[in-house]
N, C-alpha and C positions, 0 to 999 in steps of 0.2 A: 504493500500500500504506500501511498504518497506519505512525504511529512504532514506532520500535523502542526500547524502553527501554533506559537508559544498562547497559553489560554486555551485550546483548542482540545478536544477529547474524540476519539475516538469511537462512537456508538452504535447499536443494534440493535433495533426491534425484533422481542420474538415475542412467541403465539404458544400457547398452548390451551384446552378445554379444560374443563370443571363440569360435570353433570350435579346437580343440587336435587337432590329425593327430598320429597318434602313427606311428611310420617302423620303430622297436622295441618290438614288448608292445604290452599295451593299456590303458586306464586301471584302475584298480586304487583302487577308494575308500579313502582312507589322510585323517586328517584331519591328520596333520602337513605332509603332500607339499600336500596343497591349502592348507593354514597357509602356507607355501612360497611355492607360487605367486600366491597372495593378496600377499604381499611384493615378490613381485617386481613384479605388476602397479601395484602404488602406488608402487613407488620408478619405474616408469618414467613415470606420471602426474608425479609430484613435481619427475621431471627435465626436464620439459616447463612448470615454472612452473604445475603446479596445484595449490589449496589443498586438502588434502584434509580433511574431519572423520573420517572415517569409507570404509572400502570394505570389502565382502563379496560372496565370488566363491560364486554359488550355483551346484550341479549342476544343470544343466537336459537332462540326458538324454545319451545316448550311441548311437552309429548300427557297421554296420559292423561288430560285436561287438567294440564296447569301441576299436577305433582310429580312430575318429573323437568325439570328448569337448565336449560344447554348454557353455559358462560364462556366463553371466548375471552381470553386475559390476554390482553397486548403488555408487553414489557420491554419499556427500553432502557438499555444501562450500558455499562462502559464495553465493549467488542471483549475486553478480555475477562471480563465477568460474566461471560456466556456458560461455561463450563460449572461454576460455581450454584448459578440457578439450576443447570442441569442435573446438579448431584443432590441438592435439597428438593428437588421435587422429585425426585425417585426414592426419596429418603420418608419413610413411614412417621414423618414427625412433622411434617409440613401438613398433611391431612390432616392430622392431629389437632394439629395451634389452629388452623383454617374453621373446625370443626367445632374446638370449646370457644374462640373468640365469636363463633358466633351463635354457637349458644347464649353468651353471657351477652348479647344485644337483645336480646326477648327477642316477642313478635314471630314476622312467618318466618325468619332461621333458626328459630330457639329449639325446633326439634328435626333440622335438616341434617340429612348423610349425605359425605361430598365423593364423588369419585373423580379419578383424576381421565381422562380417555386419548389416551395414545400417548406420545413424546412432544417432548420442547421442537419447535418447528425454527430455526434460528439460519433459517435456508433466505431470507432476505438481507440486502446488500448494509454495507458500513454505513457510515454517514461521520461527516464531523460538526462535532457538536462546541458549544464554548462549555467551562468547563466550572464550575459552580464555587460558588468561594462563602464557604467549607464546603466540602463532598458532601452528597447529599447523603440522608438516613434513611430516608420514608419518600413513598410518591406523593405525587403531586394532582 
């Protein structure tokens, strides 16, 4: 790859799903609940040592009338922070935090099972980004 200019980062959106089982109701489009959940999915990234720039948990459809809920998590962070999210999401502990964090938000997640469905998709191109001052913790 080219240099990267002084301030400048290195970055890569990747993609992967989240199916959300709902045990109670069904999902119910609320953009603060999915504001929510969006949070909880990046602090459990975060707690797995991933650098996040950015995450957006998109609707990608719903099966089952509404209790079974598709998530589509776009993630972009530093190009060589790729491998890092890749191992805490294969890692049984990211379902985990994903799963009590958002139990502990009540409401329609407070009795949801999450399953993860397929691999981190990280098949989309670099980009350079400016470069945050301090590093970032949490998405945005």
């Amino acid at each position: 790859p080219p240099p990267v200019a002084p301030g400048g980062v290195t970055l890569r959106t990747v993609v992967f799903l989240v199916d959300e089982i709902y045990h109670t109701g069904a999902h119910t489009p609320s953009s603060q609940d999915e504001a929510d959940l969006e949070a909880v999915v990046a602090q459990a990234l975060v707690s797995g040592g991933v650098e996040l720039y950015s995450l957006d948990m998109i609707d990608a459809g719903s099966a089952s009338g509404g209790m079974l809920q598709h998530w589509r998590v776009d993630v972009t962070l530093p190009d060589d922070n790729v491998g890092a999210l890749r191992a805490h999401h294969a890692d049984a502990s990211f379902l985990a935090f994903v799963e009590g964090g958002a139990a502990s938000l009540g409401g329609t997640h407070s009795h949801s099972l999450y399953s993860l469905v397929g691999d981190v998709d990280a098949t989309q191109s670099t980009f350079v980004g400016l470069a945050p001052s301090p590093p970032p913790t949490g998405a945005t």
